[in-house]
C-alpha positions as CSV (number, residue, x, y, z in Angstrom):
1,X,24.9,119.3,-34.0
2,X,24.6,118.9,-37.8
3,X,23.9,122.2,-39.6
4,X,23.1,123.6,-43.1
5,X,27.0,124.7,-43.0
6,X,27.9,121.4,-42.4
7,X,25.8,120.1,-45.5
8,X,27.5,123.0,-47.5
9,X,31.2,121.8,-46.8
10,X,29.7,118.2,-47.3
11,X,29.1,118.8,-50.9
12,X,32.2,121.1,-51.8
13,X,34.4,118.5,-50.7
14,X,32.8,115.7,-52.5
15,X,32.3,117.8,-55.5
16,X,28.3,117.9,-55.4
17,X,27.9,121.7,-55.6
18,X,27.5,121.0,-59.4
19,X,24.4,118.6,-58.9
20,X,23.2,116.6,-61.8
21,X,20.6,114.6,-61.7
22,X,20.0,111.2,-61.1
23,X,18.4,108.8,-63.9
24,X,14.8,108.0,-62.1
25,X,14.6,106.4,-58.8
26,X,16.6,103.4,-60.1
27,X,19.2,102.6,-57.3
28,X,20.5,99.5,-58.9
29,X,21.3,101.3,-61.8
30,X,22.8,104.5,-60.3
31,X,24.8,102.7,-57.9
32,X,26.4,99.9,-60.7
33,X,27.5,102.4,-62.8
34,X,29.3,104.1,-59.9
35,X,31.0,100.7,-59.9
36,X,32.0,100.7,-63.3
37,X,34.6,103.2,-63.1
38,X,36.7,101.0,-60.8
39,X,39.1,98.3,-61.4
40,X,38.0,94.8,-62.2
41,X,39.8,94.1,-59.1
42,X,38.5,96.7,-57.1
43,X,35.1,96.0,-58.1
44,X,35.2,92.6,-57.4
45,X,36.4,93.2,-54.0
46,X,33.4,95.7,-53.3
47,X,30.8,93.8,-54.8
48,X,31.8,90.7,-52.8
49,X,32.0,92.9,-49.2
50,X,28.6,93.9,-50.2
51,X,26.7,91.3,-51.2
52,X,26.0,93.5,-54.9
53,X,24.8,90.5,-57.4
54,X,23.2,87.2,-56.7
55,X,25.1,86.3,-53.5
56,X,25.2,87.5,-49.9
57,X,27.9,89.9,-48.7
58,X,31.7,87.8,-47.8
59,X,34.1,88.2,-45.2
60,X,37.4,89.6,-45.8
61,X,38.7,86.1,-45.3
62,X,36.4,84.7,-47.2
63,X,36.8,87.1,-50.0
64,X,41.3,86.5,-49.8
65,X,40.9,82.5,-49.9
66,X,39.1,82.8,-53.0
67,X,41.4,85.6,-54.6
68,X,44.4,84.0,-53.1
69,X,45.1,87.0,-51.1
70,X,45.4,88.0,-47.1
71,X,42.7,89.6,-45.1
72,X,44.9,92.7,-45.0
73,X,45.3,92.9,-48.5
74,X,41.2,92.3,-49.5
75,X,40.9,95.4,-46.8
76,X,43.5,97.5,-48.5
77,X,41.7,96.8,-52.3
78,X,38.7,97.8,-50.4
79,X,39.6,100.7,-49.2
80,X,41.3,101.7,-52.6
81,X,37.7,101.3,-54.2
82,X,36.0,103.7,-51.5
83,X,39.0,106.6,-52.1
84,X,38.5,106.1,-56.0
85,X,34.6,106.2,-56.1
86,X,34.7,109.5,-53.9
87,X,37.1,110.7,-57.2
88,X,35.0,109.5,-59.7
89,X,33.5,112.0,-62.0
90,X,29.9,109.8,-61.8
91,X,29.7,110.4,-57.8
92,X,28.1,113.4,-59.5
93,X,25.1,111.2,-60.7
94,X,24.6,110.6,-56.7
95,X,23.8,113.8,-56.0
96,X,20.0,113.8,-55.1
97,X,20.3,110.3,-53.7
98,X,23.2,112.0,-50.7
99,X,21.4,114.8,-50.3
100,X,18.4,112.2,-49.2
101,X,21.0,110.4,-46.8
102,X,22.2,113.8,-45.1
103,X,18.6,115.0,-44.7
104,X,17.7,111.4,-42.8
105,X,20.2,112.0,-40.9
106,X,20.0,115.6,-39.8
107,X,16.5,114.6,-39.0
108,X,17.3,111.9,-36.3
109,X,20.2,114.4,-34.4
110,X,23.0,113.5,-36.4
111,X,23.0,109.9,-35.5
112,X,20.6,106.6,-37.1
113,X,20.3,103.0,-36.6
114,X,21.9,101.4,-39.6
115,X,18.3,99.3,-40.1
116,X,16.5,102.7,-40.3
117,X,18.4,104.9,-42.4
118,X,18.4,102.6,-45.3
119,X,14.5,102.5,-44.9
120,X,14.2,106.1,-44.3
121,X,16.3,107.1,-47.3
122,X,15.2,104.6,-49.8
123,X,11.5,106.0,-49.2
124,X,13.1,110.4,-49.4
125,X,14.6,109.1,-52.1
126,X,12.3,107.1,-54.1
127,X,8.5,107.2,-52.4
128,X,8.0,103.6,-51.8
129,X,8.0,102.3,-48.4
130,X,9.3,98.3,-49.4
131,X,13.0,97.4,-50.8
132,X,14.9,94.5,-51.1
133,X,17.5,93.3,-49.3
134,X,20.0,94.1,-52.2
135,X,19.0,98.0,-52.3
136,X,19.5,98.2,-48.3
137,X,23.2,96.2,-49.7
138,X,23.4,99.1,-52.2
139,X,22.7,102.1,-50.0
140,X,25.5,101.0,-47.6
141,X,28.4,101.6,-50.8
142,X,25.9,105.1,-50.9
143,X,26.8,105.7,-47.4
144,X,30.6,105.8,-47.5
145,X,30.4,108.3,-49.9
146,X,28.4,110.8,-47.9
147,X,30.4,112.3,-45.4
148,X,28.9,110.0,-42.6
149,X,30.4,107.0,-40.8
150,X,29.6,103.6,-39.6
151,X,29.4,103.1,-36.1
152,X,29.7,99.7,-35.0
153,X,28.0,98.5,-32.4
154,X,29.7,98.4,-28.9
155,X,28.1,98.4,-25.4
156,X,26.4,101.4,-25.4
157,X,25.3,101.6,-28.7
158,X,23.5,99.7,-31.7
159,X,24.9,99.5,-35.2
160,X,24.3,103.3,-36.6
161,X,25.7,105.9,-39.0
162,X,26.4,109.1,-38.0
163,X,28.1,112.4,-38.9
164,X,31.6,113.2,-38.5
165,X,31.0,116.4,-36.5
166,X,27.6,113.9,-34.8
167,X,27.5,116.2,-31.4
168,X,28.2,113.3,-28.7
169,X,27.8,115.4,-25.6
170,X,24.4,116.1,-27.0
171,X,23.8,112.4,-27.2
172,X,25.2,111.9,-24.2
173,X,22.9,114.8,-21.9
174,X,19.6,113.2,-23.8
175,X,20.7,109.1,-22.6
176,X,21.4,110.1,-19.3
177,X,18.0,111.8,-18.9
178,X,15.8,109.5,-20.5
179,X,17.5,106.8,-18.3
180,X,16.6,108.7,-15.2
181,X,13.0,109.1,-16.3
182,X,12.7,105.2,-16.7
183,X,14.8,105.2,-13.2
184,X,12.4,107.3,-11.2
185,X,8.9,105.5,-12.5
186,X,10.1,101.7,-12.3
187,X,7.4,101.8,-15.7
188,X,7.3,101.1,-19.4
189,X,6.1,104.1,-21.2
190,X,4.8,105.2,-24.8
191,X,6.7,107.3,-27.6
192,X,4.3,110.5,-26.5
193,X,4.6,109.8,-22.6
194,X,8.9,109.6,-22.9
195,X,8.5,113.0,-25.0
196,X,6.2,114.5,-22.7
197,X,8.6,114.0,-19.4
198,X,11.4,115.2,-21.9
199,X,10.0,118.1,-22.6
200,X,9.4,118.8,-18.4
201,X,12.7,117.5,-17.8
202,X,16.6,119.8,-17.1
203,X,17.3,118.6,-20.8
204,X,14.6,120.5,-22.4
205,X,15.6,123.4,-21.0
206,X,19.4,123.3,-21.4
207,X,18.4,121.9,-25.2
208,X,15.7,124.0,-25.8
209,X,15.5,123.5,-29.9
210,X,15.6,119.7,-29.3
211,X,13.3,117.4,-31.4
212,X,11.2,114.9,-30.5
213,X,12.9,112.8,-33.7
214,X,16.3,113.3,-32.2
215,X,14.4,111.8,-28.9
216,X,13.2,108.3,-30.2
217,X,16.6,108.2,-32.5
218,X,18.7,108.2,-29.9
219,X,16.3,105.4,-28.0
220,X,16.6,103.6,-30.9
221,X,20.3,103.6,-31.2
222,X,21.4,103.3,-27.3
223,X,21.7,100.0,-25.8
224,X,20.1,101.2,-22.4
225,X,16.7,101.1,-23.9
226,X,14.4,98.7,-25.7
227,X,11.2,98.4,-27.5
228,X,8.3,95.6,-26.8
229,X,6.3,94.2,-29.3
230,X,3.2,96.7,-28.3
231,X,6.1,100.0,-28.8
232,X,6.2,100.9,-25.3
233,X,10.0,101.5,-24.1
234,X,11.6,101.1,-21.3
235,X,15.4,99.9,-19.3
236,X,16.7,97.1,-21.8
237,X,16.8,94.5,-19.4
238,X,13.5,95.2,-17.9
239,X,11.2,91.9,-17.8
240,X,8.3,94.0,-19.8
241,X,10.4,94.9,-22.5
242,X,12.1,91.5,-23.2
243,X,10.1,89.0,-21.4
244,X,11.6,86.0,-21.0
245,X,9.7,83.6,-18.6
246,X,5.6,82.6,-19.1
247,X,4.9,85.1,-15.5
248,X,6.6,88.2,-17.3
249,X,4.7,87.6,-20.5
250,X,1.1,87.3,-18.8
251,X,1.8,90.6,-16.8
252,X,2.2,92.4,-20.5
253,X,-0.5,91.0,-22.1
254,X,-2.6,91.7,-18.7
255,X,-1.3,95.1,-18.9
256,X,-2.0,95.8,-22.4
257,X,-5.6,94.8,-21.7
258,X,-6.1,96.3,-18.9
259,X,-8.2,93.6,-17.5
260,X,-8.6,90.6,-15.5
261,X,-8.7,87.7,-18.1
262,X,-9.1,84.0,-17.9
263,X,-5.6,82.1,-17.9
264,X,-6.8,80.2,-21.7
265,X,-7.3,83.6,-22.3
266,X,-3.8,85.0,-21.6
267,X,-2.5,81.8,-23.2
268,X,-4.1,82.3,-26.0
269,X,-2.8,85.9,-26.6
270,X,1.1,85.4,-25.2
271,X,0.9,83.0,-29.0
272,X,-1.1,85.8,-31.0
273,X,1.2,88.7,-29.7
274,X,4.3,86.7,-30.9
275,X,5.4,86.9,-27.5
276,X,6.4,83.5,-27.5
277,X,8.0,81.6,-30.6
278,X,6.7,77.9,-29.0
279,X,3.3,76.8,-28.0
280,X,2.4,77.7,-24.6
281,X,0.0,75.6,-22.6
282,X,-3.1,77.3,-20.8
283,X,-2.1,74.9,-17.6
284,X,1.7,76.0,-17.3
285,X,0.4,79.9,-17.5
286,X,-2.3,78.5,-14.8
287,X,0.5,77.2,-12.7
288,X,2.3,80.5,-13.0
289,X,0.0,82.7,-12.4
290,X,-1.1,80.8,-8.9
291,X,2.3,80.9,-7.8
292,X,2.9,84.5,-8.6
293,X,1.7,87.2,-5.5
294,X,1.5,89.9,-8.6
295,X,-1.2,88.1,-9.6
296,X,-5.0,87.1,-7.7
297,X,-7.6,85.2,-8.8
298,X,-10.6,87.3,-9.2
299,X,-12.5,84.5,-10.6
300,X,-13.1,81.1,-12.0
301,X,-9.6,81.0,-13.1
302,X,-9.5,85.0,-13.9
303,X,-7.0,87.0,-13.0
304,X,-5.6,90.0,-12.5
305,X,-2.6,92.3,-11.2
306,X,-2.6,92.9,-7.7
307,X,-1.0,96.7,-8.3
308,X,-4.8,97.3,-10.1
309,X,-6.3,97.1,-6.4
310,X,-7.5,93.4,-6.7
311,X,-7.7,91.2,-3.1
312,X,-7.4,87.8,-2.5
313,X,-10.1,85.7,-0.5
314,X,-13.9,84.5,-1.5
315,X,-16.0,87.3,-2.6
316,X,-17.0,87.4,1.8
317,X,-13.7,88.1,2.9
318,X,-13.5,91.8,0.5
319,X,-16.8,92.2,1.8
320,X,-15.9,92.0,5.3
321,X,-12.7,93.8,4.8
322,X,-14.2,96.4,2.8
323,X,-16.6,97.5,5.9
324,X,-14.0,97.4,8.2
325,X,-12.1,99.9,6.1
326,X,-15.2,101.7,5.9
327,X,-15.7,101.7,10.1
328,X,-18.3,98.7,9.9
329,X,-20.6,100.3,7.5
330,X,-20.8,101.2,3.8
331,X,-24.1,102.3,1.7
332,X,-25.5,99.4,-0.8
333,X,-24.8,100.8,-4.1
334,X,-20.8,102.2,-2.6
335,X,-20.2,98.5,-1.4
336,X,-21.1,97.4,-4.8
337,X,-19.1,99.1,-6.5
338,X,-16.0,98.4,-4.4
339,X,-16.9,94.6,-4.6
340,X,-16.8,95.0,-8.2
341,X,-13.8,97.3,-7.9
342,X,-11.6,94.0,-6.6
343,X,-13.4,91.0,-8.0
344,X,-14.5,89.6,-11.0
345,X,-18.0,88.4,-10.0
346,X,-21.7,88.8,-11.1
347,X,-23.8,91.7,-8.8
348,X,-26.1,88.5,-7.9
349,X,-22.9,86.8,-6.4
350,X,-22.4,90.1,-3.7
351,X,-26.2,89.7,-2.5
352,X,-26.2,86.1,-2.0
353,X,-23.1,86.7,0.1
354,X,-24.9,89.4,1.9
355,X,-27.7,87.4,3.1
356,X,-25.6,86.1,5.0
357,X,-27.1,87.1,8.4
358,X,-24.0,84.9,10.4
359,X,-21.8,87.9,9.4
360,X,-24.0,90.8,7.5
361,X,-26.9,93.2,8.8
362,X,-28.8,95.5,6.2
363,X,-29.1,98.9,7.6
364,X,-31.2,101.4,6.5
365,X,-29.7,101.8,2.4
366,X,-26.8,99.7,3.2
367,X,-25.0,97.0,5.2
368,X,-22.5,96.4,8.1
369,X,-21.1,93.7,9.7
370,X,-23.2,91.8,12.2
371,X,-22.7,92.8,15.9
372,X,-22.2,89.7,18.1
């Protein structure tokens, strides 16, 4: 784990013991004069990797056809620029801006997603929550002088930046547990609910000054997990997190309700929750949803999931098996309720289908099947 010690030897070995002050908040500024104390060469070669100026950050091949140079040889320069910027007496100037970086850092267990860090340090370090995409460009030459590496992204994990002494086994113990929480309940869950089962799970107790920000960093940052756009996580390849087809989309906008709804309805929103870049069509998420056994029509085309208790069948048929759960007899106000409980329908709907004297009886306060 990153400690205060390790912050210490940090800044004695990159010379920021003797702190000076940076000029404002103003990144550009900090960071170009950094710049200035390289070669014209040099600076070329780091501006251009970057994307620091007008244009968008180069290739090392693109960057050697227009110098007239190999890849190898761009790579080399570049590296030259990173050694002589950590020797640069005006790293000095940096000083509040690394200390920002390492803090971010520490916070999310020693290990970020490169998308956050930069938004997460740019706000420590300045108090504004928007930048451009040239500051993010900027922050990245900040990086490489901080003592913490780029991580490229692999199988396992997304594009991060992490310390040198980042504790992997510790990464490693938290993954495997939050991958056998998702494993045992088969179910997306929110931020609180995944820290909640952390903190009853083995890795709580072998990690018992864990935090929950070291928790949703590492979600963020292994590839096992995912996000969906209502922030509920789950397996990466699960269906609710990155749906994919028109049935898997209705069952998370159904579930985010937590209703039946009409199938215009769930068109409607599958388009207003972005879940969906092209127009979808209330008769294909009709067809769908017939098709489907997780879902049943509760209504004039309403529907719901079947795991919420909801039976097939006219509005009869959960009457009749509703009484023959109950041993052929169930008080009016309970068989109500448990109508209601399984189908979309108006209370006047149940009584006109129990005065239906072919196949009801009242009975004192309540009904039962009719005897033959």
């Amino acid at each position: 784990m990153f400690t205060s010690r390790n912050m210490v030897n940090i800044k004695e070995n990159t010379d920021f013991s003797q702190k000076i002050p940076v000029r404002g908040t103003d990144l550009k500024s900090v960071v170009e004069d950094l710049l200035d104390s390289l070669s014209a060469k040099q600076k070329l070669v780091l501006s251009s990797r970057f994307g620091i100026g007008n244009g968008e950050p180069k290739t090392l091949e693109a960057i050697g056809k227009s110098l007239n140079i190999t890849r190898e040889r761009v790579r080399q320069i570049e590296g030259d620029a990173v050694k002589a910027l950590k020797k640069s007496e005006k790293i000095k100037n940096l000083g509040d801006l690394v200390a920002c970086v390492n803090d971010v850092v520490q916070e999310n267990g020693g290990i970020i997603k490169a998308g956050k860090i930069a938004k997460e340090t740019y706000s420590k370090y300045s108090g504004k929550e928007e930048f451009s995409a040239q500051e993010a460009r900027l922050l990245e030459i900040v990086f490489l002088m901080t003592g913490i590496k780029k991580m490229r992204a692999n199988r396992e994990v997304e594009d991060s930046w992490a310390h040198n002494d980042f504790d992997k086994k510790y990464f490693k113990a938290a993954v495997d547990e939050l991958e056998m929480i998702f494993d045992a309940g088969k179910k997306v869950l929110t931020a609180e609910e995944v820290l909640k089962k952390m903190d009853n799970s083995q890795f709580s107790q072998k990690f018992p000054r864990r935090k929950p920000e070291h928790i949703l960093s590492f979600l963020e940052v292994s590839k096992k997990f995912g996000q969906n756009v209502f922030g509920d996580w789950g397996k990466a390849r699960w269906p609710l997190i990155r749906p994919r087809g028109v049935r898997e989309k209705a069952t998370l906008v159904l579930m985010k309700k937590g209703k039946p709804l009409h199938f215009r309805e769930i068109s409607r929103l599958i388009e207003e929750m972005k879940l969906s870049e092209k127009k979808v069509h209330p008769q294909t998420v009709h067809n769908e949803l017939i098709r489907d056994s997780r879902f049943v029509l509760v209504g004039r085309g309403t529907y719901a999931l079947r795991e919420w208790g909801f039976e097939e069948g006219t509005v009869r048929d959960v009457i009749v098996n509703l009484l023959r759960s109950a041993g052929g007899f169930l008080k009016r106000e309970k068989l109500y309720e448990e109508v209601l409980g399984k189908r979309k329908v108006k209370k006047a709907t149940i009584a006109v289908n129990l005065a239906n004297k072919k196949v009801f009886e009242k009975k004192g306060d309540g009904y039962q099947l009719k005897r033959s």
